[in-house]
Each structure stands twice: as C-alpha cells, then as structure tokens.
C-alpha positions in Angstrom: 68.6 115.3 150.5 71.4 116.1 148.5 70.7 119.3 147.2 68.4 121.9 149.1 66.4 124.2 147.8 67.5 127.1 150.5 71.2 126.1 149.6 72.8 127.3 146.6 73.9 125.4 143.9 77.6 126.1 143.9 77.8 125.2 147.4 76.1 121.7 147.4 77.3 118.7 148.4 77.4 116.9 144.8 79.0 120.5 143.4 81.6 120.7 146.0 82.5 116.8 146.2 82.9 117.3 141.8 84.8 120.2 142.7 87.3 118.3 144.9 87.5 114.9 142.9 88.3 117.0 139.8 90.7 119.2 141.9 92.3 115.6 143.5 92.6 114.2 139.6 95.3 117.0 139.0 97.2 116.1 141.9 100.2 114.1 140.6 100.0 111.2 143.5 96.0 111.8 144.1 96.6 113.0 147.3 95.8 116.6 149.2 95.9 117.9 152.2 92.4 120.1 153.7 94.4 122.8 153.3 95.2 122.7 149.8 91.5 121.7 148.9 90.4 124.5 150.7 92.4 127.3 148.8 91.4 125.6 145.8 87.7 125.6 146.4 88.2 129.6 147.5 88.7 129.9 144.0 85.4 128.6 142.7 83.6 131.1 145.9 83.3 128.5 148.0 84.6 130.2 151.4 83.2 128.5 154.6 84.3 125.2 155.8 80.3 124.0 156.0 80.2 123.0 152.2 83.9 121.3 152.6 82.5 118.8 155.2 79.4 118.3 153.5 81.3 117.8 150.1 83.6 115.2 151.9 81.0 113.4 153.7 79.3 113.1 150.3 82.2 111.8 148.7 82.7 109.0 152.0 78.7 108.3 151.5 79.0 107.6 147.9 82.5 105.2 148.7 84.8 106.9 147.1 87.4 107.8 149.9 89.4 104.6 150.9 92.0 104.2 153.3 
C-alpha cells in the first residue's frame, strides 16, 4: 500500500519520493548526497529518517534509481 490511511500525507512515500526527484532536478549534475536530501526535506516538515527510506525504496520500486 502506498499510502496509509494512519500516515499522513506529507510524509508518504509517493509525497516524499516527488519531494526528492524534484529536489534532485535542481541539482546541477543530478546527484546528492542523504545528507543534502535530508536538510532539504526538513524544509517541507519532513523530520525523521522513516519517510526518507520509504521515499527511496519507492523511488528504487518504481526503477527510477540506476547505478
């Protein structure tokens, strides 16, 4: 299930995986490290490392992360 109806919005894994694609888009070589996607998504609330995970295991499930 992709979204939860216990979980918030903001913090789903389809919000935080759009979060960190758009956030990767800015990037000049399309590259970032956790850290720097981490402070980024402390900007839009997102505090805990529980919705980073789940936003990059989304974004590995859906292909999107290559080697």
């Amino acid at each position: 299930m992709l979204v939860s109806k216990d979980e918030p919005l903001q913090s789903s894994m389809p919000n935080v995986g759009f979060l960190v694609l758009r956030f990767l888009e800015k990037q000049p070589d399309k590259r970032a490290t956790l850290g720097s996607i981490a402070k980024n998504l402390r900007k839009n609330n997102i505090r805990k490392y529980r919705p980073l995970m789940f936003g990059l295991v989304f974004l590995h499930s859906i292909d999107y992360c290559k080697r």
